[in-house]
C-alpha positions in Angstrom: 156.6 137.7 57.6 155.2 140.5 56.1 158.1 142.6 57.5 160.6 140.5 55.8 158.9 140.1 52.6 158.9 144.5 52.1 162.3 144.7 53.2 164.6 146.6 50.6 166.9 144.6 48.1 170.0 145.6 49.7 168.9 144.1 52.4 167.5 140.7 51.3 168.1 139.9 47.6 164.6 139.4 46.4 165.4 136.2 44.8 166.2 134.6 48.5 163.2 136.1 49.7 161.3 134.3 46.7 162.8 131.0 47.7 162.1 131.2 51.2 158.6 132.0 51.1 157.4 129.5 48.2 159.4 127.0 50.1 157.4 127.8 53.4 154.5 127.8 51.7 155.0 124.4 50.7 156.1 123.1 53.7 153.6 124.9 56.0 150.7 123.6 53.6 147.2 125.0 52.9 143.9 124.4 54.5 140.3 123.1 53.0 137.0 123.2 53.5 135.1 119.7 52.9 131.4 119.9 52.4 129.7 116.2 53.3 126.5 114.6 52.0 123.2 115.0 54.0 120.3 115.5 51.9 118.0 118.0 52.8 120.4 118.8 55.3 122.5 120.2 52.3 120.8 123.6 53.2 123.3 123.2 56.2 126.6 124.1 54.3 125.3 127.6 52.9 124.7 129.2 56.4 128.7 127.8 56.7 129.9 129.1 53.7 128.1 132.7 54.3 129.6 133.1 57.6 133.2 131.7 56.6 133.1 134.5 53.9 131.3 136.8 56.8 134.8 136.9 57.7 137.4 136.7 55.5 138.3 132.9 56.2 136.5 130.4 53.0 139.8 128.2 52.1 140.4 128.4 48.1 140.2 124.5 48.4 137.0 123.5 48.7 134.9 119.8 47.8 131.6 118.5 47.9 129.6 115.4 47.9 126.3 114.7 47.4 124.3 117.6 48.6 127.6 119.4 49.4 128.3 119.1 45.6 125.7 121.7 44.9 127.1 124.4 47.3 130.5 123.9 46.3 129.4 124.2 42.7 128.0 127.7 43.3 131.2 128.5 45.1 133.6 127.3 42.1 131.0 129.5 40.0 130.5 132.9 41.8 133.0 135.2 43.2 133.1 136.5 46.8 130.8 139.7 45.6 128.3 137.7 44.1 128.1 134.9 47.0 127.2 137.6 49.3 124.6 138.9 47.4 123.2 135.6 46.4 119.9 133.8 47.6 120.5 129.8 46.9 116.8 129.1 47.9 115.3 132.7 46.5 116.8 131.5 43.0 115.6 127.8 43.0 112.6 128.8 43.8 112.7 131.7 41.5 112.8 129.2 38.5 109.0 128.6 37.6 106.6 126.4 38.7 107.8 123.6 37.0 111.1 124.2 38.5 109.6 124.2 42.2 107.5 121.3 41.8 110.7 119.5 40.9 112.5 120.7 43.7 109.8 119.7 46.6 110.1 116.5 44.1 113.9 116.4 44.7 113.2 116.6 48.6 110.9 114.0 48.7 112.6 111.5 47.3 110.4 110.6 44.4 113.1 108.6 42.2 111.0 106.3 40.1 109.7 109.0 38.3 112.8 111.1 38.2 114.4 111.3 35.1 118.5 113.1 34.8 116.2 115.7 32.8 114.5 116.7 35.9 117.8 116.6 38.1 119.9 119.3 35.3 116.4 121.5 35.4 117.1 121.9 39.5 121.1 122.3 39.0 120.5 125.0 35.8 118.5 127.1 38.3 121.3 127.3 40.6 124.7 127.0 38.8 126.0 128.4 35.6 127.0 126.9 32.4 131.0 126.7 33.1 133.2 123.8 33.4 135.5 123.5 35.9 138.8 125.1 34.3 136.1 128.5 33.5 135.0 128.1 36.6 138.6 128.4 38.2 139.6 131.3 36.0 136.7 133.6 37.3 137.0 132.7 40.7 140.2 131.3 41.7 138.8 128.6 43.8 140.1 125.1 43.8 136.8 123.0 43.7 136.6 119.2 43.9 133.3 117.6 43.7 133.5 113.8 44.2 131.6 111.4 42.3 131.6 107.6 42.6 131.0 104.6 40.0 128.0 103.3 39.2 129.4 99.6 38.1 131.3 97.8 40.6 135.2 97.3 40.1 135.5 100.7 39.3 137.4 103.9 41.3 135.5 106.7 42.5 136.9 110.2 41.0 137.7 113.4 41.9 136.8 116.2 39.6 138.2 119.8 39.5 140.0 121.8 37.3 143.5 119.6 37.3 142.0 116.4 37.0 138.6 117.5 34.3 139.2 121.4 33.6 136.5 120.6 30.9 134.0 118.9 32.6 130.7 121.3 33.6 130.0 121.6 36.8 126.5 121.1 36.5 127.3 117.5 35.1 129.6 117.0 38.3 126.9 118.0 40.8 124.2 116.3 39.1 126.3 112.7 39.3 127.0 113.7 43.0 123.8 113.8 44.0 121.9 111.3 42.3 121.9 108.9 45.3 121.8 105.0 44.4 118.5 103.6 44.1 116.8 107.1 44.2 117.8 108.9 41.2 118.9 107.4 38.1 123.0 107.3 37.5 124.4 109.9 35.7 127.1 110.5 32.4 129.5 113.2 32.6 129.5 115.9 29.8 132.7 118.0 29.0 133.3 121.0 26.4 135.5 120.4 23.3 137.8 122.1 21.5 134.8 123.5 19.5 133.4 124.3 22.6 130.2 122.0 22.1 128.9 119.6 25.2 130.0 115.9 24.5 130.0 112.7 27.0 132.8 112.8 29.1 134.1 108.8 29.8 130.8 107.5 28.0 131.3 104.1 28.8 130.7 105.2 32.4 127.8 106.1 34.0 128.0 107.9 37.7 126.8 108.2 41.2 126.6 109.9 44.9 130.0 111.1 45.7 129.3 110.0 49.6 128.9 106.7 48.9 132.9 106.0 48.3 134.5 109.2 48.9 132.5 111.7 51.5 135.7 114.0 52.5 138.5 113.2 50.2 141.7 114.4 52.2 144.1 112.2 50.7 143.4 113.2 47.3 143.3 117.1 48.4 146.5 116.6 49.7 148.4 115.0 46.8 146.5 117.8 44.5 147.0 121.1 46.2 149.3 120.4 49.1 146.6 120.7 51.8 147.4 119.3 55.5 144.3 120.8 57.5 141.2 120.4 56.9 137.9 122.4 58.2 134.9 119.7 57.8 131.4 120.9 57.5 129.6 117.9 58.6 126.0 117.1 58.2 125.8 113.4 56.9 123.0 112.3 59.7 125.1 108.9 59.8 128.6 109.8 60.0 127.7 112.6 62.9 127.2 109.9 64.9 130.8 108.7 65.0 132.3 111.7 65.7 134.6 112.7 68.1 132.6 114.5 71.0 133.9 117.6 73.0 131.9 116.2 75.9 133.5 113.6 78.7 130.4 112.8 79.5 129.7 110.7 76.2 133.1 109.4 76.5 131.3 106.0 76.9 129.3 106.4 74.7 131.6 107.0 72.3 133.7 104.6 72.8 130.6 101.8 72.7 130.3 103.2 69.2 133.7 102.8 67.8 133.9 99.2 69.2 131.1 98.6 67.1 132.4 100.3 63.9 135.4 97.9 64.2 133.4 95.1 64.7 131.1 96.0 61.8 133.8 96.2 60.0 135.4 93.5 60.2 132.2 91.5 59.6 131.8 93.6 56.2 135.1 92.3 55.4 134.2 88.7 55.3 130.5 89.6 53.9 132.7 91.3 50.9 134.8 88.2 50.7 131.9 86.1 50.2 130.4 88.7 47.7 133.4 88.3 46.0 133.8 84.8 45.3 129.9 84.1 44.7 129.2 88.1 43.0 128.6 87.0 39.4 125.3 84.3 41.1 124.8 87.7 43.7 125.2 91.4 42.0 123.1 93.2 43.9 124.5 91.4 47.3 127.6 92.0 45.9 127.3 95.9 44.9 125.0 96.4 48.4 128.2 95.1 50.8 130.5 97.0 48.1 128.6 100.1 49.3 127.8 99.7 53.0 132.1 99.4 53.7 132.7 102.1 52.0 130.4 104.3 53.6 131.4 102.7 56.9 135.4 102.6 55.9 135.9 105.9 55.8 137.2 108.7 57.7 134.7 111.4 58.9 136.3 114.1 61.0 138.8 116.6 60.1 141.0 119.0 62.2 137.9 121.4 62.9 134.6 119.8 62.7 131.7 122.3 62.0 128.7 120.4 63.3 125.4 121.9 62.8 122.4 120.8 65.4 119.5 119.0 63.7 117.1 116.3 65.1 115.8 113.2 63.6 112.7 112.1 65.2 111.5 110.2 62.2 113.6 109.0 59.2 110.8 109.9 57.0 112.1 113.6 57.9 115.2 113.1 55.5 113.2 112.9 52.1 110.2 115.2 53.9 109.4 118.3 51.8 110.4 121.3 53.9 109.4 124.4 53.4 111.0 127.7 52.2 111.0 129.2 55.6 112.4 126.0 57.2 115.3 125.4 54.4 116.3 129.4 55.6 116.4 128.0 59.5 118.7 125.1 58.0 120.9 127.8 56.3 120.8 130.0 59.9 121.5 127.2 61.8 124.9 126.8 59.3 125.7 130.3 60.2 125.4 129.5 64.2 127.4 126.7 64.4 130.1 128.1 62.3 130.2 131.1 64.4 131.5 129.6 67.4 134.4 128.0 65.7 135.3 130.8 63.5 138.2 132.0 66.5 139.6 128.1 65.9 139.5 128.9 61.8 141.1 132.1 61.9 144.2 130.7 64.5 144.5 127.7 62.5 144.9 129.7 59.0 146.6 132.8 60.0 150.0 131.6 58.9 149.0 130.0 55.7 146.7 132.9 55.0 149.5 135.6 55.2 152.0 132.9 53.2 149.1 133.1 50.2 148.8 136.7 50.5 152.7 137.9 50.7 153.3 135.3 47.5 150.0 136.8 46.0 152.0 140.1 46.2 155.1 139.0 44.8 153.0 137.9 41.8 150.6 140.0 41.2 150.9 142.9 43.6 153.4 145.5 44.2 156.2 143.5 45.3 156.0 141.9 42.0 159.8 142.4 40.7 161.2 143.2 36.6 160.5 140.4 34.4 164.3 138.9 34.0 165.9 140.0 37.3 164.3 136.6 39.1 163.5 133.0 38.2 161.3 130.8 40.1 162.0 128.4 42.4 161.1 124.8 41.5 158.8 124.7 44.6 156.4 127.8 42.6 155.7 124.6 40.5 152.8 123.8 43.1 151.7 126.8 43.1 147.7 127.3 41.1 148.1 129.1 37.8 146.6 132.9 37.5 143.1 133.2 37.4 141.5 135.5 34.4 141.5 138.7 35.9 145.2 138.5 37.0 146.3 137.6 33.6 144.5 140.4 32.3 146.5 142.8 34.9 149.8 141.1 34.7 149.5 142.2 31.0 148.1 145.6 31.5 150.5 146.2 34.0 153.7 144.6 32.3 156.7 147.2 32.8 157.9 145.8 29.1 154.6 148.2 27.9 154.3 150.8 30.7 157.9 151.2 31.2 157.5 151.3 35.5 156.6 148.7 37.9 153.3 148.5 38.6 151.7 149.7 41.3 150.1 148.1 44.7 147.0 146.4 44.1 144.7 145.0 46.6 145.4 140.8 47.3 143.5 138.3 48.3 143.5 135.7 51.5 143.8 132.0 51.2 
């Protein structure tokens, strides 16, 4: 592909090798990293992040939910340079005393007491002030955090830089995680034209992103053309329905799909009776509302990054680990994603190279004269330039400099 995309104009006009390769690019489709809930286990998704980027393979799409809200945050906030040098835990704990006693309070599950105050000190420790459409302009990363309503009859949403470029992140993740009956729902804020915070849908009020939408692939699909998907999975419930690699829980597994279907189905006529008797039953109403939709979704993707963790006692999931175990969870990330990283980088080579060959014909040094192309109707799907290549498209525009501008490094998908 590359061979094709640097061969001379005489040879290939460079407006049919323009339309080829957005159209392929389209077609082929992109890949995406989901980031599931898990609690504590959140820790999980940082050692998979840090060896994705190890290697040159983190997908521009990525989502979040729940605890995978917060790591995605970070991701739509810091570049590649900065992720590498960054210490998640280090910072957190970095913030004060007050700031650590919330966080071993965060871990423990202590929600009476919680307040949304005590949520945004944890998430100001750990992500910067930017809403999503800043957030996309520093780093180029297409980063969905789900969050779910907190009244019944309502849809769950999906926030990024289409759908809410002025929503702050921070809001987003701290809605994400503030699981039902633990921590108190949240209310969006968004920047306005004055660039001042302001209540974003105030009306509404918002909860765990897990609940209702844990992986959101349809949605990633219809927004950014996405059709594989790598899943970092470390919900201690959903695991359990996984598909397994080994025949020798083929039983086994199939013992526990039987019984998804048939818990199903008797959700189906608990909701029903929810339904017609929920004004004499809200809370019956909103519990069976939430139980099928955690147990009506979909929890694998194409490559499922599976980290190992044991649960001998329940109590271990709002336990208060310590800083040395919260770096074996963020280790044990990097493990498990090692021995799928071969899988990633098969799986992604084409679309990679797509990205980067249409990255070049942008912003790079196949880039042609302004006027002597238009682009295709499929470049419509394409994301818009981040900051930095704004600033060099217009440092770099022939109409000042009089010459085409010269090779510059890209970047991979």
């Amino acid at each position: 592909m590359r061979l094709l995309a640097e061969l001379p104009q005489d040879v290939i006009p460079t407006q049919q090798k323009l339309d080829f390769f957005y159209r392929s690019n389209v077609c082929y489709g992109r890949s995406a990293l989901m980031l599931s809930g898990g609690g504590v286990f959140g820790f999980l998704h940082l050692g998979v992040v840090t060896e994705l980027l190890r290697h040159g393979l983190l997908p521009r799409v990525i989502s979040g939910s729940s605890a995978g809200s917060v790591v995605a945050a970070a991701l739509a906030a810091y570049t590649d340079e900065e992720m590498a040098s960054l210490d998640l835990i280090g910072l957190m704990e970095s913030g004060g005393a007050d700031t650590r006693g919330l966080i071993r309070q965060w871990l423990s599950g202590a929600g009476s007491r919680f307040t949304a105050d005590d949520v945004e000190k944890l998430i100001e420790a750990t992500i910067p002030d930017l809403t999503f459409g800043e957030a996309y302009a520093k780093t180029g990363r297409q980063v969905s955090i789900t969050v779910a309503p907190a009244e019944p009859h309502q849809r769950s949403r999906l926030l990024n830089a289409v759908s809410s470029p002025n929503v702050f992140l921070r809001s987003a993740a701290m809605a994400s995680c503030a699981i039902p009956g633990v921590f108190p729902a949240v209310m969006l804020k968004a920047k306005n034209e004055r660039g001042e915070a302001q209540p974003y849908l105030p009306a509404r009020r918002w909860v765990d992103g897990s609940v209702a939408d844990d992986l959101p692939a349809k949605r990633l699909s219809r927004l950014f053309s996405t059709n594989h998907y790598i899943v970092s999975m470390v919900n201690p419930i959903a695991r359990t329905f996984l598909p397994r690699d080994d025949k020798a829980r083929t039983v086994r597994q199939a013992a526990l799909s039987l019984g998804m279907g048939i818990g199903r189905e008797m959700l189906n006529f608990y909701r029903g009776v929810a339904k017609k008797y929920g004004d004499n039953w809200p809370r019956f109403n909103m519990m069976m509302h939430s139980v099928h939709a955690l147990l009506d979704q979909e929890y694998s993707g194409d490559i499922n990054i599976v980290p190992r963790f044991r649960i001998q006692n329940p109590l271990n999931l709002i336990s208060q680990p310590s800083e040395e175990e919260l770096r074996l969870l963020v280790k044990e990330g990097e493990r498990a994603t090692y021995s799928r990283i071969e899988p990633v980088r098969r799986c992604t080579q084409i679309s990679r190279t797509l990205e980067e060959i249409l990255h070049r014909f942008e912003y790079g040094d196949l880039r042609p004269a302004p006027g002597t192309y238009r682009r295709p109707k499929s470049s419509r799907r394409r994301p818009p330039p981040t900051a930095s290549q704004l600033k060099a498209l217009k440092a770099d525009s022939p109409t000042k400099s009089g010459k085409v501008p010269k090779s510059r490094s890209s970047r991979a998908a």
